[in-house]
C-alpha positions in Angstrom: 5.4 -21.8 -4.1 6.8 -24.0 -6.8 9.5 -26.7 -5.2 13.1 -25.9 -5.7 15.9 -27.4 -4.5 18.6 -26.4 -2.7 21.3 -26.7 -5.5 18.6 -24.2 -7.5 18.4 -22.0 -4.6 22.1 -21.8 -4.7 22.9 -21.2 -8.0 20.0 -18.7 -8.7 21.5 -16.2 -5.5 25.2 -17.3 -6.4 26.2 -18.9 -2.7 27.5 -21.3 -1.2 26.2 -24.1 -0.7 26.3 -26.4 2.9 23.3 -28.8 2.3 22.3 -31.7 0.0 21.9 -30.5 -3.4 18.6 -32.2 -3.3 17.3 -30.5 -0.5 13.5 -29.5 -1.1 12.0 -26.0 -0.3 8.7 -25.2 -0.5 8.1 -21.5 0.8 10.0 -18.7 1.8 9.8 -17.2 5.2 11.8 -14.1 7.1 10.1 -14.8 11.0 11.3 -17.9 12.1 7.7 -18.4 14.2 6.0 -18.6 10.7 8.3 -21.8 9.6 6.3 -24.5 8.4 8.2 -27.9 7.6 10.0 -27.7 3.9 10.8 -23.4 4.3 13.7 -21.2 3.6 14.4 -19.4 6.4 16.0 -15.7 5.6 18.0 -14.3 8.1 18.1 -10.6 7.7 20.8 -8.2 9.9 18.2 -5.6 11.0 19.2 -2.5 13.5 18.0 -4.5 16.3 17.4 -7.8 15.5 20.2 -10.9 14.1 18.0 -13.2 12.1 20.7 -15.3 12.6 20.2 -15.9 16.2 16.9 -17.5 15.4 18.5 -20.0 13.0 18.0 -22.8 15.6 14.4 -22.2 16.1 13.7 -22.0 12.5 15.1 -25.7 12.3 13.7 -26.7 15.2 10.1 -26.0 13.5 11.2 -27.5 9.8 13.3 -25.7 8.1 14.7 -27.4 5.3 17.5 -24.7 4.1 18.9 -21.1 5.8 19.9 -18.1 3.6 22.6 -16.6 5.4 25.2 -14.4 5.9 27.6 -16.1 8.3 27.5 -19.3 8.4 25.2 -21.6 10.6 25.0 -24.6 12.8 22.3 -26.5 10.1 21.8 -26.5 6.2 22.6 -23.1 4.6 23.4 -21.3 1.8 26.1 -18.4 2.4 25.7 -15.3 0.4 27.7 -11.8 1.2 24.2 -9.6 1.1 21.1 -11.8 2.2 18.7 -8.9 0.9 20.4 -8.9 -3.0 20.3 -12.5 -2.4 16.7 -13.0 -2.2 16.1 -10.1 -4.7 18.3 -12.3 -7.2 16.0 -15.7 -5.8 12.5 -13.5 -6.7 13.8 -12.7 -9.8 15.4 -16.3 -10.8 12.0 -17.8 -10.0 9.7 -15.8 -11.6 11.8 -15.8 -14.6 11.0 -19.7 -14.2 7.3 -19.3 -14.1 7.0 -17.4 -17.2 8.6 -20.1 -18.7 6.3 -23.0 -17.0 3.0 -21.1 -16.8 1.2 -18.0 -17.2 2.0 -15.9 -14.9 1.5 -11.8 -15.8 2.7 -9.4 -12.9 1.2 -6.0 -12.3 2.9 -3.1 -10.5 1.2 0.0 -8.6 2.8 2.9 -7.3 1.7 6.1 -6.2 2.0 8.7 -3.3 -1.7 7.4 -2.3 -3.6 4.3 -3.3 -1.2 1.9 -3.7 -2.5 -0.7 -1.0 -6.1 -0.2 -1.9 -5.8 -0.6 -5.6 -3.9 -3.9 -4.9 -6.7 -5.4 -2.3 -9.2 -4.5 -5.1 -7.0 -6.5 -8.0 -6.6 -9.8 -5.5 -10.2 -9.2 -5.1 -11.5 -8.9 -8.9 -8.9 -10.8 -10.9 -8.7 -14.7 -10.9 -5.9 -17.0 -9.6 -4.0 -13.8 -8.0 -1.4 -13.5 -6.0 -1.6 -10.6 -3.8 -0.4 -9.9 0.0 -2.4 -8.0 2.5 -0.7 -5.1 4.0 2.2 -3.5 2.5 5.0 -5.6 1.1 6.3 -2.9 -0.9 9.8 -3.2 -0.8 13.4 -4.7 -1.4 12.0 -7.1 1.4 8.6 -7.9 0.9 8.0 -7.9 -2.9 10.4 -10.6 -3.6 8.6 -12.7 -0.5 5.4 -11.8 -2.3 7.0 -12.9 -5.9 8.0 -16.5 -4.1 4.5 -17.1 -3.0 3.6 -17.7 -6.6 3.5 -21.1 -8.5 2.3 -22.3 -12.3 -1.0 -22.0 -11.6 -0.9 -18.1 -10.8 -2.3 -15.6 -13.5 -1.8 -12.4 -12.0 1.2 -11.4 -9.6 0.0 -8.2 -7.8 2.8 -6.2 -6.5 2.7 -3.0 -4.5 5.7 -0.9 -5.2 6.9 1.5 -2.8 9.6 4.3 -3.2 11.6 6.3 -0.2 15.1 6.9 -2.8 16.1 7.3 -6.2 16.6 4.1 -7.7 14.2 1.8 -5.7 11.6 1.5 -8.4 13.7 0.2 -10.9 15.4 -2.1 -8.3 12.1 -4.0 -7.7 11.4 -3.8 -11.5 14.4 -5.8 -12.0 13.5 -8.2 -9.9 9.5 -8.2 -11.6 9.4 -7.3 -15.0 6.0 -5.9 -15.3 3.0 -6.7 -18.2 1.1 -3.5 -16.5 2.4 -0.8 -14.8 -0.3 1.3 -12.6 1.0 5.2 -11.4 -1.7 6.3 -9.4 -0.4 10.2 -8.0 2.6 12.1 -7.2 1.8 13.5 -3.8 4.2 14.5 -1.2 4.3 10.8 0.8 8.5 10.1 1.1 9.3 13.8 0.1 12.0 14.2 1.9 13.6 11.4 0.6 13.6 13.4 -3.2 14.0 16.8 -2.1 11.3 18.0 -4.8 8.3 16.9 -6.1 9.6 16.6 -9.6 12.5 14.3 -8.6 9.6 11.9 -6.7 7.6 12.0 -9.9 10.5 11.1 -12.1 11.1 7.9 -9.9 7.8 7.2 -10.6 7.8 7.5 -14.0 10.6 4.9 -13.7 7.6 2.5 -13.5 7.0 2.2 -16.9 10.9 1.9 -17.9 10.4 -1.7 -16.2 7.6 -3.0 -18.5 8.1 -5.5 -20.8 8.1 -5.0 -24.4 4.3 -4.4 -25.2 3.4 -4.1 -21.3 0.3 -1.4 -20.8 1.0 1.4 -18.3 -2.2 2.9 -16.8 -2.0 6.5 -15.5 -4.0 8.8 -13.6 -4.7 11.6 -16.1 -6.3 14.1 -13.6 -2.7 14.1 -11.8 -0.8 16.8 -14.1 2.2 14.8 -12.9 1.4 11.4 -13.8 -0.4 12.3 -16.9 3.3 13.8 -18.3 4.1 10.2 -18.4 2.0 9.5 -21.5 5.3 10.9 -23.5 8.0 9.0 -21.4 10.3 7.3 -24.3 9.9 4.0 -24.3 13.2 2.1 -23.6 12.5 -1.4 -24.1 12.2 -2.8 -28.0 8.0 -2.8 -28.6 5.3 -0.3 -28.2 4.2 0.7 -25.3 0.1 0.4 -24.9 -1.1 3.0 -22.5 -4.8 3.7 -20.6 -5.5 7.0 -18.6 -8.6 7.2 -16.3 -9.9 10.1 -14.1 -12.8 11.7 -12.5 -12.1 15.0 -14.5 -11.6 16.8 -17.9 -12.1 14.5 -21.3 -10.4 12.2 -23.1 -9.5 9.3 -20.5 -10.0 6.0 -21.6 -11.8 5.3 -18.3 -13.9 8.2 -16.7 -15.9 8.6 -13.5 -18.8 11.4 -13.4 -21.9 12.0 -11.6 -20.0 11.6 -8.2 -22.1 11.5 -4.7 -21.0 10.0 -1.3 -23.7 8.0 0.6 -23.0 7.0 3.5 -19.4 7.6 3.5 -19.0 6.1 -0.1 -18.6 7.0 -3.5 -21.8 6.3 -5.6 -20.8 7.3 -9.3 -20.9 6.8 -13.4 -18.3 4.9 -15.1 -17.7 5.5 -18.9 -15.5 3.3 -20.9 -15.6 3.9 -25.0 -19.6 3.9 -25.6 -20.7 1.6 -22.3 -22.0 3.2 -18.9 -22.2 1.6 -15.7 -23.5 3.0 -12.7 -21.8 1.8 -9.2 -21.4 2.4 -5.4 -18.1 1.1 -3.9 -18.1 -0.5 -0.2 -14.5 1.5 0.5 -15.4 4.7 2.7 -14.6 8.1 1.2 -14.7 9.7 -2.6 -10.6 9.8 -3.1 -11.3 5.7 -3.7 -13.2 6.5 -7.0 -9.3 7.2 -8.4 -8.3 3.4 -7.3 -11.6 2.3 -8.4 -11.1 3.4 -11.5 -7.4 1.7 -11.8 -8.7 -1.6 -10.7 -11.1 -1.3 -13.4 -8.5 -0.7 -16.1 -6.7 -3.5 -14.8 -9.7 -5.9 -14.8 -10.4 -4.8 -18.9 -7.3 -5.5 -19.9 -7.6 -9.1 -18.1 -10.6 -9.8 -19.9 -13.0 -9.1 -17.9 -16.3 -7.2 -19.5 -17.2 -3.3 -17.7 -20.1 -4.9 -16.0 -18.6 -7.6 -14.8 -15.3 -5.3 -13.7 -17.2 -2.5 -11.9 -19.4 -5.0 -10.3 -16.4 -6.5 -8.9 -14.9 -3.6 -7.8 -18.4 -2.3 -5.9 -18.7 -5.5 -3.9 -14.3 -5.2 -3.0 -13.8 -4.9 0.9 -10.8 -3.3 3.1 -8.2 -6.6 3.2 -5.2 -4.8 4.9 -5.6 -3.5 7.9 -6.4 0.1 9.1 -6.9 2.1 6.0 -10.7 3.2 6.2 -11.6 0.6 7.8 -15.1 1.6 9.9 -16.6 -0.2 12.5 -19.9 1.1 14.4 -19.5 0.0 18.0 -21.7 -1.6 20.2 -22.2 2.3 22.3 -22.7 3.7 18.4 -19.1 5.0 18.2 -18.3 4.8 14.8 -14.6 4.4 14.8 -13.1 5.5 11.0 -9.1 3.4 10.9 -7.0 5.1 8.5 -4.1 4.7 11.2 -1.4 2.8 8.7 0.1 6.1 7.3 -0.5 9.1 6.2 0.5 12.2 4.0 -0.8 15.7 3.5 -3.5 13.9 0.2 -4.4 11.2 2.6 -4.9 13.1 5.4 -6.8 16.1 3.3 -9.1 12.5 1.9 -9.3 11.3 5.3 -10.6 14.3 7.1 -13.5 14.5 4.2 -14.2 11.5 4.8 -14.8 11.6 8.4 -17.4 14.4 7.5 -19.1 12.2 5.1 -19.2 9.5 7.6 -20.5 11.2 10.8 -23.1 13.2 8.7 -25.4 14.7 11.7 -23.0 13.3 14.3 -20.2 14.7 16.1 -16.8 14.1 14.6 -13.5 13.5 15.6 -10.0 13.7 13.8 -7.2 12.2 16.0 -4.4 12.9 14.0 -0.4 12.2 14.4 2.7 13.0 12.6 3.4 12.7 8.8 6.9 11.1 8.8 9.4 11.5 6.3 7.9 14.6 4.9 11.5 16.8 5.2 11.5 20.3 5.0 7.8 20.8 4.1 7.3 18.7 7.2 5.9 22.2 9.4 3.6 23.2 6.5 2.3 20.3 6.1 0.9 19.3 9.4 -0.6 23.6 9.4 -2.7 22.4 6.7 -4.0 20.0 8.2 -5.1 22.0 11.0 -6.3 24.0 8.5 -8.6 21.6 6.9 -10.0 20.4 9.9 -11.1 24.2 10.5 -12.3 24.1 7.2 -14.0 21.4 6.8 -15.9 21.7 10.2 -14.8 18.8 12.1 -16.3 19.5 15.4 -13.1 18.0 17.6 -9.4 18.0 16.6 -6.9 16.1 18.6 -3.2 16.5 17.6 -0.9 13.7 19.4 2.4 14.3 19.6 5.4 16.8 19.4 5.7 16.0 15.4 2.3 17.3 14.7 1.6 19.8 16.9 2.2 22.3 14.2 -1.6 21.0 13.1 -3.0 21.9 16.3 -1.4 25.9 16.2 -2.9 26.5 12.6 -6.1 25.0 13.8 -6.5 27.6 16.7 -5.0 30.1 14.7 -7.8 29.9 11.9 -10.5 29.7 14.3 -11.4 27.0 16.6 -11.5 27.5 21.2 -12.5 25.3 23.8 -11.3 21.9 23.2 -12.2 22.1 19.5 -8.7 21.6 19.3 -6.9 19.8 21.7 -2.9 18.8 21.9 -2.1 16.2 23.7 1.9 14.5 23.8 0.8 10.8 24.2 -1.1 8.1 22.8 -2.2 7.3 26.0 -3.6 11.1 27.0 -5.7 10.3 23.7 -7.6 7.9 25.3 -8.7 9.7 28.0 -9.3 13.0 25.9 -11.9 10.6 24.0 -13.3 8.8 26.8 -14.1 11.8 28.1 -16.3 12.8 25.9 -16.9 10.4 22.6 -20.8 8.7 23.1 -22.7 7.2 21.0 -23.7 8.7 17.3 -19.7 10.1 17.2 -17.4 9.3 14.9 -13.5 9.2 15.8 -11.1 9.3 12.9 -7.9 8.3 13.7 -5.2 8.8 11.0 -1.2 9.4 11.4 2.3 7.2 9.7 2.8 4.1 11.0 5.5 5.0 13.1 3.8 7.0 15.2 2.1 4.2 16.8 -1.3 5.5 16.4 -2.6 2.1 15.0 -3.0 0.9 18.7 -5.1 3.2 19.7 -7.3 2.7 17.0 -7.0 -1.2 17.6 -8.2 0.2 21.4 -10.9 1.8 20.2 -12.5 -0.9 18.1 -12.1 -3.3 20.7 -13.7 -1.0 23.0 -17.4 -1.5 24.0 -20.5 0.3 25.8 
């Protein structure tokens, strides 16, 4: 982060001020354990936690300046809303490095992809800023804007949606030079109501490019490729690049598609040059943020060889999404645990076929939060799938998703083929039961389930 001072801070957020003016910060931090000597400590009002009450701790380990909401025993600046306020900081300060460097900032959104397009950006393009996990919202994007300075190129910004309205919020905050749309699935539904309401806030993407900015779509989603004749609202054209693994036409296209070993080994066609690639991300659905990253990596000058050998050699940053680990026993133990919706979960249970090949496999699957009404057929598919796509043992945790675990007996599976169990921790012993070595164990459900520690459990787990 580029040093500010305090006065800065305080006029960019419009608060008040109870420090020196000449107060020096030098990064941004919301957990008052991660203060190193020179931060801004942000003390958010959560449901069950005060930031405020850690005030004292922040400045016991360096804090130079508190953003704040009630006032403080220590320097501070006092704003009404500490969330607008750092939203208007983000924005205030990247505004300031477009002026002193070169700074270009690329948003991706999508139902699926989002998070895995971004690790393979901060992997392939140079001097990028890009932060593992999901900082995707009014919170963490404008944390992830603040860890920039003037020698950044690329800002690379995940941009989630749960309501109407949030995409252009965090547009407003970071103007975008490229604007990725990846799909329109059914992740956050219930939040929209329809799918045609989530794939208009999508769409709202591109309305926050700047004049001339490049949108890149997904032309095999019929949703996202209606976005090639949004208006444009900003003065300037709008430059646009569509990729896909199907039909003609795309600027970018993938054909000639095998998985080996889990992993999509495929074509890649741009204008008249071919290059031929295997990508080190487990499962096919990543050919569609393959191809993205690529796009992104053309228009930063980057040649197609040297972009799709880039992408191949990219590696899972953020943690459990497909991340696979081959025990010390043999387990192989597929982590797609961070979320999930009916397209991941449909990709993730594919995967896990791919992966075990001629060994047993194993789906442990949870709920699919915030799916609303279509929340029942949802989680029926996906016992259906797992039918379908012969996984040999289904294991449904939780009331939430037990609806998977009906459809699955239902269209055909007896014994413990399909197995519901209530808790996490009746898991565990369902699989250490009978998981040995040559298996593969997919676990995949939303973050909120909790599911994540058991797959943390199971990695750490040896013969």
């Amino acid at each position: 982060m580029r040093e500010l001072t305090a006065q800065w801070i305080a006029n960019a957020v419009g608060g008040e001020l109870a420090a020196d003016v000449d107060t020096r910060v030098r990064s941004v931090e919301k957990d008052s354990r991660l203060i190193t000597p020179g931060a801004l400590y942000v003390a958010f009002v959560g449901e069950r936690v005060d930031g405020h009450e850690y005030a004292p701790r922040a400045f016991e380990s360096g804090a130079a300046l508190a953003l704040v909401s009630q006032p403080v025993a220590g320097p501070h600046i006092l704003v009404d809303d500490v969330v607008a306020a750092l939203g208007s900081l983000a924005r205030a300060y990247l505004a300031l490095l477009r002026v002193e460097g070169d700074i270009r900032v690329i948003g991706i959104t999508g139902s699926n992809g989002k998070t895995t397009t971004k690790d393979l950006l901060a992997q392939v393009l140079p001097e990028a800023i890009a932060p593992q996990g999901s900082f995707n919202n009014e919170i963490g994007l404008p944390l992830t804007v603040l860890r920039a300075d003037v020698t950044t190129e690329w800002l690379v910004l995940e941009m989630g949606a749960s309501a109407p309205g949030d995409l252009a919020y965090l547009t407003r905050i970071a103007p975008l030079d490229i604007a990725v749309v990846l799909t329109v699935g059914t992740a956050h539904l219930g939040g929209y109501g329809s799918a045609d309401a989530l794939a208009e806030e999508k769409a709202s993407l591109l309305d926050g490019l700047v004049p001339g900015g490049l949108a890149v779509l997904n032309g095999d989603d019929p949703r996202v490729a209606a976005m090639e004749s949004r208006p444009v609202l900003s003065e300037g054209d709008r430059r646009l690049v569509t990729f896909g693994v199907g039909g003609q036409g795309r600027t970018l296209q993938a054909s000639r598609i095998e998985v080996k070993a889990g992993c999509a080994d495929f074509d890649l066609t741009v204008a008249t040059a071919t290059e031929h690639l295997t990508l080190s991300l487990v499962g096919e659905h990543h050919v569609t943020n393959a191809l993205a990253a690529i796009a992104v990596a053309l228009e930063a000058g980057l040649t197609v060889g040297d972009s799709a050998e880039r992408v191949a050699a990219a590696t899972p940053l953020s943690p459990h999404r497909m991340a696979l680990t081959v025990r010390a026993d043999g387990v192989r133990i597929l982590d797609d645990s961070y979320n999930a919706s009916p397209e991941s979960m449909r990709a993730a249970l594919r995967a896990l076929k791919d992966v075990a090949d001629a060994g047993r496999s194993f789906a442990v699957v949870g709920e699919m939060l915030e799916m609303g009404d279509a929340s029942l057929a949802a989680h029926e598919e996906v016992g259906l799938d797992a039918v379908r796509l012969r996984i040999d043992h289904l294991v449904v945790v939780g009331a939430g998703a037990r609806a998977a675990y009906v459809s699955a007996v239902r269209e055909g599976s007896w014994g413990d083929e399909a197995a519901f169990v209530a808790t996490i921790d009746e898991a565990r012993e369902f699989l250490a039961e009978r998981v040995s070595g040559g298996d593969t164990v997919l676990v995949k459900g939303s973050h909120g389930t909790g599911l994540w520690k058991l797959a943390d459990d199971l990695v750490g787990e040896t013969a």
